[in-house]
ZADO-1210 file (C-alpha; in nm, 4 decimals, padded with zeros to 6 digits):
<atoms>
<atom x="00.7593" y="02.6707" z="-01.0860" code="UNK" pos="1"/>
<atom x="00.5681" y="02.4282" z="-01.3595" code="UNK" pos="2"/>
<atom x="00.2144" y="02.5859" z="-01.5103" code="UNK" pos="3"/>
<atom x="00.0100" y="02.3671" z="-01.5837" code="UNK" pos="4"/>
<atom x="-00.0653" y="02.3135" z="-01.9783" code="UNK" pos="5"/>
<atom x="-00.4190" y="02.4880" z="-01.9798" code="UNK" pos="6"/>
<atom x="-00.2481" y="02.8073" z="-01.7654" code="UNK" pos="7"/>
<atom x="00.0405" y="02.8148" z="-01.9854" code="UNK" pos="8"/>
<atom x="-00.2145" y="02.8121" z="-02.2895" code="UNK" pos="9"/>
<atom x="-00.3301" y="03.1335" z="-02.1369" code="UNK" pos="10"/>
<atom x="-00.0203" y="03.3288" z="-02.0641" code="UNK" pos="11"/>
<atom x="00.0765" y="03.1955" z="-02.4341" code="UNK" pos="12"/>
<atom x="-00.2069" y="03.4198" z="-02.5526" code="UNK" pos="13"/>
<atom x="-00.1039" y="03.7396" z="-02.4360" code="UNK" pos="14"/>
<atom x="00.0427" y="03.9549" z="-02.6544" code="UNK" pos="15"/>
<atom x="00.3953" y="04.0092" z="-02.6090" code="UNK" pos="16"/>
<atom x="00.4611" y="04.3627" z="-02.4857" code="UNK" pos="17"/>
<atom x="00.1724" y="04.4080" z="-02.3325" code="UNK" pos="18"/>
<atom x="00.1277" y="04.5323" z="-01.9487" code="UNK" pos="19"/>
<atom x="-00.0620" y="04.2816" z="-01.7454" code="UNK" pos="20"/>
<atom x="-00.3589" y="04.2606" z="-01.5254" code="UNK" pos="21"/>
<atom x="-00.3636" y="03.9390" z="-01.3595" code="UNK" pos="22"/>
<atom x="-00.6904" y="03.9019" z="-01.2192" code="UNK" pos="23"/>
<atom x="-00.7516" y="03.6110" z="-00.9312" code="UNK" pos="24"/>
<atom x="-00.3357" y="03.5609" z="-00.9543" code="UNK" pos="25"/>
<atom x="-00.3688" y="03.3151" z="-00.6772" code="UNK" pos="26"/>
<atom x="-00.0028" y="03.2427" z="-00.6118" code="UNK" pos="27"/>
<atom x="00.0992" y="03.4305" z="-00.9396" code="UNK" pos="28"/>
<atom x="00.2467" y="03.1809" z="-01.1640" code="UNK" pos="29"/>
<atom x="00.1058" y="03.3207" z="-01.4307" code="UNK" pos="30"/>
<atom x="00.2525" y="03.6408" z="-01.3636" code="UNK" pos="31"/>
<atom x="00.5737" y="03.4804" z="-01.2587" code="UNK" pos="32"/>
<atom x="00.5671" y="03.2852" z="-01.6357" code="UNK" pos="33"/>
<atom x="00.5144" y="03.6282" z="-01.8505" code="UNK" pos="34"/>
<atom x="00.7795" y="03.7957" z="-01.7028" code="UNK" pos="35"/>
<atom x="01.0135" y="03.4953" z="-01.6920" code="UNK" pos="36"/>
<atom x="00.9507" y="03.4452" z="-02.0773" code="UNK" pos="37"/>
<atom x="00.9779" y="03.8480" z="-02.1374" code="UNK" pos="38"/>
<atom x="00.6326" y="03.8033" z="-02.2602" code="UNK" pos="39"/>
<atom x="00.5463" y="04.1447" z="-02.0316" code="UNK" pos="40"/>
<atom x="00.7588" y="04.4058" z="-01.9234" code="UNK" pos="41"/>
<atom x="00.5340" y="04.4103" z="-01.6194" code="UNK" pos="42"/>
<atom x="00.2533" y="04.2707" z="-01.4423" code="UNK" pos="43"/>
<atom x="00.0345" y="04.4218" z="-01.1725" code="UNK" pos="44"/>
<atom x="-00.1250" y="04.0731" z="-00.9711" code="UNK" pos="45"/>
<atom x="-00.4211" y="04.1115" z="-00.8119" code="UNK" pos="46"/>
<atom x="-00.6496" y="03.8947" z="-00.5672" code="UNK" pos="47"/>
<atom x="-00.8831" y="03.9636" z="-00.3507" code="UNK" pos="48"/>
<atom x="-00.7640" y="03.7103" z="-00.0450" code="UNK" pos="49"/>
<atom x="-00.5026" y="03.7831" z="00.1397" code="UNK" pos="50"/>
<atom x="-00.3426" y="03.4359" z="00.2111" code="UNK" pos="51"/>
<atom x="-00.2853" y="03.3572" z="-00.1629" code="UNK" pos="52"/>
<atom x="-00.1451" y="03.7368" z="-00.2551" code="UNK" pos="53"/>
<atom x="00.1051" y="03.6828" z="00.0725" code="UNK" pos="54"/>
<atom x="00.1978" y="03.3841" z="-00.0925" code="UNK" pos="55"/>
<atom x="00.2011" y="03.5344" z="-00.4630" code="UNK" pos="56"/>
<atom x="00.4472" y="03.8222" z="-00.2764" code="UNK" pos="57"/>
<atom x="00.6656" y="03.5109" z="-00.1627" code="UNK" pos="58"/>
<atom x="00.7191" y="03.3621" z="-00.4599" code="UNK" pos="59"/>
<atom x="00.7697" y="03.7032" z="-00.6848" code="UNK" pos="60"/>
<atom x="01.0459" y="03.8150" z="-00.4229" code="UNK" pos="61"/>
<atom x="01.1971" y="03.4754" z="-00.4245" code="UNK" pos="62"/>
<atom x="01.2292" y="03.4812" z="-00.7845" code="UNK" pos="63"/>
<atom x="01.3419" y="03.8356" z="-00.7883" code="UNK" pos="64"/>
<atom x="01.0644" y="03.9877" z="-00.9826" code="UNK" pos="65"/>
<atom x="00.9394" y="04.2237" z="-00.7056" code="UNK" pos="66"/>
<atom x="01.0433" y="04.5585" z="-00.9362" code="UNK" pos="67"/>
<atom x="00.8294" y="04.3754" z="-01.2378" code="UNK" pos="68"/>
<atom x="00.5423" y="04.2206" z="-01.0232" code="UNK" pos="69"/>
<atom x="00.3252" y="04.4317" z="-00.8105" code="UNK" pos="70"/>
<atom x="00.0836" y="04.2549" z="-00.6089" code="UNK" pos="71"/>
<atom x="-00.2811" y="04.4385" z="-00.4997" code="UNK" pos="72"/>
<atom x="-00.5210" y="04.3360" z="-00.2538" code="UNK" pos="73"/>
<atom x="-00.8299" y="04.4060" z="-00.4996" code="UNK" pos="74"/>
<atom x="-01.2094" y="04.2789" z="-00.5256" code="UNK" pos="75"/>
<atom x="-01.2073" y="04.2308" z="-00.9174" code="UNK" pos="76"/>
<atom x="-01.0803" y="04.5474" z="-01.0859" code="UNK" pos="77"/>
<atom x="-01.1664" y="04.7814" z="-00.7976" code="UNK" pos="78"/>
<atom x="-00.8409" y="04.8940" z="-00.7348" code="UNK" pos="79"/>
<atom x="-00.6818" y="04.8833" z="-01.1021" code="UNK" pos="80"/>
<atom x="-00.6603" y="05.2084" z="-01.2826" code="UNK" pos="81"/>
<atom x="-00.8062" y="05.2706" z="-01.6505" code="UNK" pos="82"/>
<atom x="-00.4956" y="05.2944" z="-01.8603" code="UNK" pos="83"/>
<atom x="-00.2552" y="05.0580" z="-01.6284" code="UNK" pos="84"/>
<atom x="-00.2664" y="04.7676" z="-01.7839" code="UNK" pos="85"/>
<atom x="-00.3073" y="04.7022" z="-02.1925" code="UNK" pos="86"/>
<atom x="-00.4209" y="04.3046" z="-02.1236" code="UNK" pos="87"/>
<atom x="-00.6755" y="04.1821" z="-01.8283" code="UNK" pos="88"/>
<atom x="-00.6195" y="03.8328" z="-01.7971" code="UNK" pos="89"/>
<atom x="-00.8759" y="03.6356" z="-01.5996" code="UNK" pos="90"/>
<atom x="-00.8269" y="03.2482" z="-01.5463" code="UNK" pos="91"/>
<atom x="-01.0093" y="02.9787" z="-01.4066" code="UNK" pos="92"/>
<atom x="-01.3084" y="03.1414" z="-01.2648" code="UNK" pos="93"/>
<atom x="-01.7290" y="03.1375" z="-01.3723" code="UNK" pos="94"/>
<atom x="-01.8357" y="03.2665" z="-01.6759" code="UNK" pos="95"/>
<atom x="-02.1667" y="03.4711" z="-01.4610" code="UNK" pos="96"/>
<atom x="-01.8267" y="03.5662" z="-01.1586" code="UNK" pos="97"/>
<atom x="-01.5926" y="03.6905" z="-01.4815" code="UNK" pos="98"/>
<atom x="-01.8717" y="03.8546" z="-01.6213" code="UNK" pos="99"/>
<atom x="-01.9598" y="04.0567" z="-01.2700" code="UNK" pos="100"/>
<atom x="-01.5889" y="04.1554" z="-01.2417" code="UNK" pos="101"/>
<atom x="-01.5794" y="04.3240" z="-01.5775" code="UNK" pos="102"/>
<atom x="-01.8995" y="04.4761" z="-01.5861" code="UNK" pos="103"/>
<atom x="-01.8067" y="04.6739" z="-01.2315" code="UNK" pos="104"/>
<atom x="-01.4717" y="04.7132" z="-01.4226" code="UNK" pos="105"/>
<atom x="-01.6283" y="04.8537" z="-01.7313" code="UNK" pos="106"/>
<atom x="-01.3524" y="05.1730" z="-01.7037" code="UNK" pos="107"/>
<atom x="-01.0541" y="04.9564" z="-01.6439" code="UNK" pos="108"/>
<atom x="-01.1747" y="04.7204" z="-01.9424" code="UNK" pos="109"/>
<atom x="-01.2264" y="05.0295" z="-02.1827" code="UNK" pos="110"/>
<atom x="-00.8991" y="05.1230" z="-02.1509" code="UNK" pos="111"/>
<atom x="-00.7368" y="04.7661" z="-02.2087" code="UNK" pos="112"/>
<atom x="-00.6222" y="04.6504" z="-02.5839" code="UNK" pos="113"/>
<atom x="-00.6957" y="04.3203" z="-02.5325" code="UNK" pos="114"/>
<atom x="-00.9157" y="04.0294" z="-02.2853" code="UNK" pos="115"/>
<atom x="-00.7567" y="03.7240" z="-02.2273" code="UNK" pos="116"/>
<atom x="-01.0204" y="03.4685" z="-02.0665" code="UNK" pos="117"/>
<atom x="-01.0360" y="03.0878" z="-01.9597" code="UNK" pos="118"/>
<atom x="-01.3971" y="03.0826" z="-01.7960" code="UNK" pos="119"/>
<atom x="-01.4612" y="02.7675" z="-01.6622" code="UNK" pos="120"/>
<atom x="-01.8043" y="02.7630" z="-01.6954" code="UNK" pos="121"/>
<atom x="-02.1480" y="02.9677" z="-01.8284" code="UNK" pos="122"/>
<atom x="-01.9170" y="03.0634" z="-02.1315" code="UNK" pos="123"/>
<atom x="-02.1776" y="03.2143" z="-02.3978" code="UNK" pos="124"/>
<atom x="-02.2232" y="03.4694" z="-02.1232" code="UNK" pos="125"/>
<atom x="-01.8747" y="03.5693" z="-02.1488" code="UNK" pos="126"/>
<atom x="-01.9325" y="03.5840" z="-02.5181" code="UNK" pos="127"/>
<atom x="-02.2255" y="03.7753" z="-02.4811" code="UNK" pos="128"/>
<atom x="-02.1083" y="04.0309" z="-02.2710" code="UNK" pos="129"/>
<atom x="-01.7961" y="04.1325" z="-02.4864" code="UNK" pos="130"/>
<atom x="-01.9860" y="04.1779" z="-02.7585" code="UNK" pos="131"/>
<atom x="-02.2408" y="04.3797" z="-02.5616" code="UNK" pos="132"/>
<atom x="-01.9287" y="04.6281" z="-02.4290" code="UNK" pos="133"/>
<atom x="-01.8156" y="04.6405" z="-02.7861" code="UNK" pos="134"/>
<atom x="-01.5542" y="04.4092" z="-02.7709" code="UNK" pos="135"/>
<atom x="-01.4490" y="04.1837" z="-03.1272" code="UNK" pos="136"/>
<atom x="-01.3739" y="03.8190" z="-03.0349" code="UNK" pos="137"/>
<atom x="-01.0785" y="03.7960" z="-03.2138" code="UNK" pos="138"/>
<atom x="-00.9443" y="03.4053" z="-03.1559" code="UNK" pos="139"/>
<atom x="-01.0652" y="03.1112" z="-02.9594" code="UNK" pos="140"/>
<atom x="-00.8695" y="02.7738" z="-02.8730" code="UNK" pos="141"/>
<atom x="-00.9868" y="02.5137" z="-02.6993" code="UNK" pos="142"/>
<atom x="-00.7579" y="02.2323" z="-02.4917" code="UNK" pos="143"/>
<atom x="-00.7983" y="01.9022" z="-02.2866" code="UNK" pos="144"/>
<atom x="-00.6029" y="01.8699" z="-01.9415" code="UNK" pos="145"/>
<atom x="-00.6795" y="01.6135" z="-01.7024" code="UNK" pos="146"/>
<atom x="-01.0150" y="01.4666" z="-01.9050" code="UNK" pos="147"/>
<atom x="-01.1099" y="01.8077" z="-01.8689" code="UNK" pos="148"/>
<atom x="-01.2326" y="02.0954" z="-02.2155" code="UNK" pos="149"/>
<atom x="-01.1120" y="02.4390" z="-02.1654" code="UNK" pos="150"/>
<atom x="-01.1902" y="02.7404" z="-02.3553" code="UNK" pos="151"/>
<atom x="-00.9328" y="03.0410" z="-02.3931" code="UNK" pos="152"/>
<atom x="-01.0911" y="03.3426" z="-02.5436" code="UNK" pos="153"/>
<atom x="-00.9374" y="03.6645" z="-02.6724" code="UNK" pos="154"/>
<atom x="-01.0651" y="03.9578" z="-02.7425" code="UNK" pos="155"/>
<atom x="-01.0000" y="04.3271" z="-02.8050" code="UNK" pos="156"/>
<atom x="-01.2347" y="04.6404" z="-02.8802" code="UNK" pos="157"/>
<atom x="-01.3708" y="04.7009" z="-03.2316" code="UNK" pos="158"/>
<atom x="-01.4964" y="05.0102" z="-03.3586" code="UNK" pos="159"/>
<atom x="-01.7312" y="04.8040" z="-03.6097" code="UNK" pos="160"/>
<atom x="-02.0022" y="04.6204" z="-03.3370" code="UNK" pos="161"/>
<atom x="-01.9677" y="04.2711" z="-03.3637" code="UNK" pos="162"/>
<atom x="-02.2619" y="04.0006" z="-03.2895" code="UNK" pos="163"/>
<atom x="-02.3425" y="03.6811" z="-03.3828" code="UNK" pos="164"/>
<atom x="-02.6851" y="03.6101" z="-03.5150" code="UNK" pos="165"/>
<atom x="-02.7284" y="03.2593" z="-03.3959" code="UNK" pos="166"/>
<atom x="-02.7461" y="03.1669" z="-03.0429" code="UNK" pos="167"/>
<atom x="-02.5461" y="02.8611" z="-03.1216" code="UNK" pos="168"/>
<atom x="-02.2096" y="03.0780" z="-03.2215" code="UNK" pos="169"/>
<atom x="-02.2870" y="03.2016" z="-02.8247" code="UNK" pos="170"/>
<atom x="-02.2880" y="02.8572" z="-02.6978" code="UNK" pos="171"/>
<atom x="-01.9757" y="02.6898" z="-02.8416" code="UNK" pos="172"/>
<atom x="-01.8285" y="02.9515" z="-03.0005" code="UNK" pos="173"/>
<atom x="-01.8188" y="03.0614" z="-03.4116" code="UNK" pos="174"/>
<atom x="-01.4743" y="03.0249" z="-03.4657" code="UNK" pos="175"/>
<atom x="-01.4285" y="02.7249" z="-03.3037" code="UNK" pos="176"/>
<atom x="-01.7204" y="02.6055" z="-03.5033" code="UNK" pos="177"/>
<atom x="-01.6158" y="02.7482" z="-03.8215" code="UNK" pos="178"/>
<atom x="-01.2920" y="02.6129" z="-03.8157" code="UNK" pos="179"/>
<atom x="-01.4055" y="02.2677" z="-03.7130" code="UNK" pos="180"/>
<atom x="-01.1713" y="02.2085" z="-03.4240" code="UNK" pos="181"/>
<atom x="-01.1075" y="01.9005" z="-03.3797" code="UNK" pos="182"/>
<atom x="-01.1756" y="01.8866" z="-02.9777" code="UNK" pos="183"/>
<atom x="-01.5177" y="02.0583" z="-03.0193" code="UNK" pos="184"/>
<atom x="-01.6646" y="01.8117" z="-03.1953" code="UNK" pos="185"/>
<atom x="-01.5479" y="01.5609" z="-02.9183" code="UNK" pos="186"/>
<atom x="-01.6829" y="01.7715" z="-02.6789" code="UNK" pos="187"/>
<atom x="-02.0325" y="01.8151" z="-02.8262" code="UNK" pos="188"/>
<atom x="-02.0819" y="01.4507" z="-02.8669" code="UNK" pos="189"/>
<atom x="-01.9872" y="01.4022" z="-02.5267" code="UNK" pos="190"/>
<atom x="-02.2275" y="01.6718" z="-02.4316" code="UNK" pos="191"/>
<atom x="-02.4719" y="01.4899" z="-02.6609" code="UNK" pos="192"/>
<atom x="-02.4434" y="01.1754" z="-02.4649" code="UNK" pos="193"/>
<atom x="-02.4940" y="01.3177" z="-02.1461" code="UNK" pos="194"/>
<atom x="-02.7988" y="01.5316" z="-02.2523" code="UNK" pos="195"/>
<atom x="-02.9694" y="01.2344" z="-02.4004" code="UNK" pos="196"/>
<atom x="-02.9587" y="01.0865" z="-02.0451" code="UNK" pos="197"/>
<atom x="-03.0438" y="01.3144" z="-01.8775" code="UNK" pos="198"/>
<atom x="-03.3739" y="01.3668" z="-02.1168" code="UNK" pos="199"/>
<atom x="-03.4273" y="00.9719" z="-02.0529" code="UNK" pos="200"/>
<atom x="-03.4048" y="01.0615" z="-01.6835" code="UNK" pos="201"/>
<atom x="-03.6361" y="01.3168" z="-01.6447" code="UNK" pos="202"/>
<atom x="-03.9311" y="01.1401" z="-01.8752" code="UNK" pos="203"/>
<atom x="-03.9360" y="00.9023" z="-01.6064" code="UNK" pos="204"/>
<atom x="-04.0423" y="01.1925" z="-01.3434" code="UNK" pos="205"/>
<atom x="-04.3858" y="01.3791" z="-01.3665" code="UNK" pos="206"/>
<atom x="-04.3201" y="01.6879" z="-01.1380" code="UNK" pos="207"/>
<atom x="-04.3172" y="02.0385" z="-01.2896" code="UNK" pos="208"/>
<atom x="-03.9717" y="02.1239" z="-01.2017" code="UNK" pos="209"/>
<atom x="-03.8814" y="01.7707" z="-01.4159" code="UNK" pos="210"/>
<atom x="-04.0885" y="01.9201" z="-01.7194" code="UNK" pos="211"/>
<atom x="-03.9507" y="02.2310" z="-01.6985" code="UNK" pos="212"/>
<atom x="-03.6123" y="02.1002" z="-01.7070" code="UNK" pos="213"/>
<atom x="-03.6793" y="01.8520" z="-01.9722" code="UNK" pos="214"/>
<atom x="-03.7806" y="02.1619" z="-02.2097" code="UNK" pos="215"/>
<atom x="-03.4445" y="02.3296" z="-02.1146" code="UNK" pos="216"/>
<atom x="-03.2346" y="02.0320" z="-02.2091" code="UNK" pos="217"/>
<atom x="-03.4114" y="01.9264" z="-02.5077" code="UNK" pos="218"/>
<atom x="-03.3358" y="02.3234" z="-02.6080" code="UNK" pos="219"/>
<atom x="-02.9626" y="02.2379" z="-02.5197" code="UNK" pos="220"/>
<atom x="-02.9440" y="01.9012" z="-02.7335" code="UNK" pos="221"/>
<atom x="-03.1079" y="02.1435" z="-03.0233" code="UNK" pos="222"/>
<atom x="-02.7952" y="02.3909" z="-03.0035" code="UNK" pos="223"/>
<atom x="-02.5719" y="02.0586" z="-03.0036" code="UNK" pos="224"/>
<atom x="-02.7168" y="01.9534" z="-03.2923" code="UNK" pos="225"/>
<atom x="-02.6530" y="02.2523" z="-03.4774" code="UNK" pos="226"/>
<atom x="-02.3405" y="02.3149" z="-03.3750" code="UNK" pos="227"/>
<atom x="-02.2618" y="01.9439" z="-03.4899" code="UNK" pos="228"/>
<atom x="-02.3221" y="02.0452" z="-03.8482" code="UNK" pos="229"/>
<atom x="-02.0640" y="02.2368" z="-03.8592" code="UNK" pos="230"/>
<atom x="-01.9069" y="01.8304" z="-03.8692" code="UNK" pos="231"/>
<atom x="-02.0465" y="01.6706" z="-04.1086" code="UNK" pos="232"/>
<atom x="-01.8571" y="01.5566" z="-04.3916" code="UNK" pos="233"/>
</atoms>
């Protein structure tokens, strides 16, 4: 059972020791790789469709991992107790869908030690909220699968409250930017190009919506540019 490089990134994160959430397990290969690498002594899967958990049940019992793995039938973190898990790992989801499940979660997530998230999209909101809950963003990486950028964050709560000053640490991430990694500035010149046409798109059209949306973009291309300091030799 192969994971893929960007879910293996994620598992890789966890601490090791830790008791497991996996949130959205799909067909739990993620659960099936931390217990296979005695990364976690146990891991509670949970999804909130019943095909892929019958499938995720398969594959743990098939393996043998049924006394390691328990699989839930749960919208989110409805059905996880606070205290049952120290890590809540959620992969491959939208940054406004990951945000919705922890905020109806907020007693589960108190209780955790640590967050271990790969939104796919809307990512300063993920940010955003963690530091809003009183969370400390304590390491980001960033990988490329497939042509594809992917963002792993990980965070745990602080008793200092942590925020970032600059909307531009919310959009691509301070660390990332601090340490200059190497993919983000790939990635923000890519997003670069594509803003700049888009901007030459929209100049051509004289509805409101098209002005309205040109002032949002050339507010994007502003936070690129910023963040693209961060470059410079």
């Amino acid at each position: 059972m192969q994971l893929s490089r960007r879910l293996k990134a994620v598992a890789d994160t966890v601490t090791i020791g830790n008791r497991v959430a996996d949130v959205g397990c799909d067909h739990a290969y993620i659960s099936i790789y931390l217990i296979k690498n005695d990364i976690a002594p146990d891991v509670i899967a949970i999804d909130v469709n019943k095909g892929p958990l019958k499938r995720a049940e398969e594959n743990i019992y098939n393996l043998g991992y049924s006394k390691r793995i328990h699989t839930r039938l749960s919208d989110g973190l409805a059905r996880l107790e606070p205290g049952e898990a120290d890590t809540i790992l959620i992969a491959g989801m939208g940054g406004a869908l990951m945000v919705k499940i922890l905020e109806e979660g907020r007693e589960a997530v108190r209780k955790t030690t640590e967050l271990i998230l790969q939104p796919q999209s809307e990512i300063f909101l993920i940010r955003k909220f963690l530091h809003r809950i009183g969370f400390c963003i304590e390491r980001e990486q960033m990988m490329k699968e497939y042509g594809k950028y992917y963002f792993i964050i990980k965070a745990g709560p602080k008793s200092d409250t942590e925020f970032y000053d600059r909307e531009v640490f919310y959009r691509y991430g301070r660390l990332l930017l601090e340490q200059r990694e190497p993919l983000m500035k790939e990635y923000l010149d890519r997003e670069r190009r594509i803003r700049t046409e888009v901007i030459k798109e929209l100049k051509s059209s004289s509805t409101k919506k098209a002005r309205v949306r040109l002032e949002e973009v050339f507010q994007e291309l502003s936070w690129i540019e910023e963040a693209l300091f961060y470059f410079r030799e």
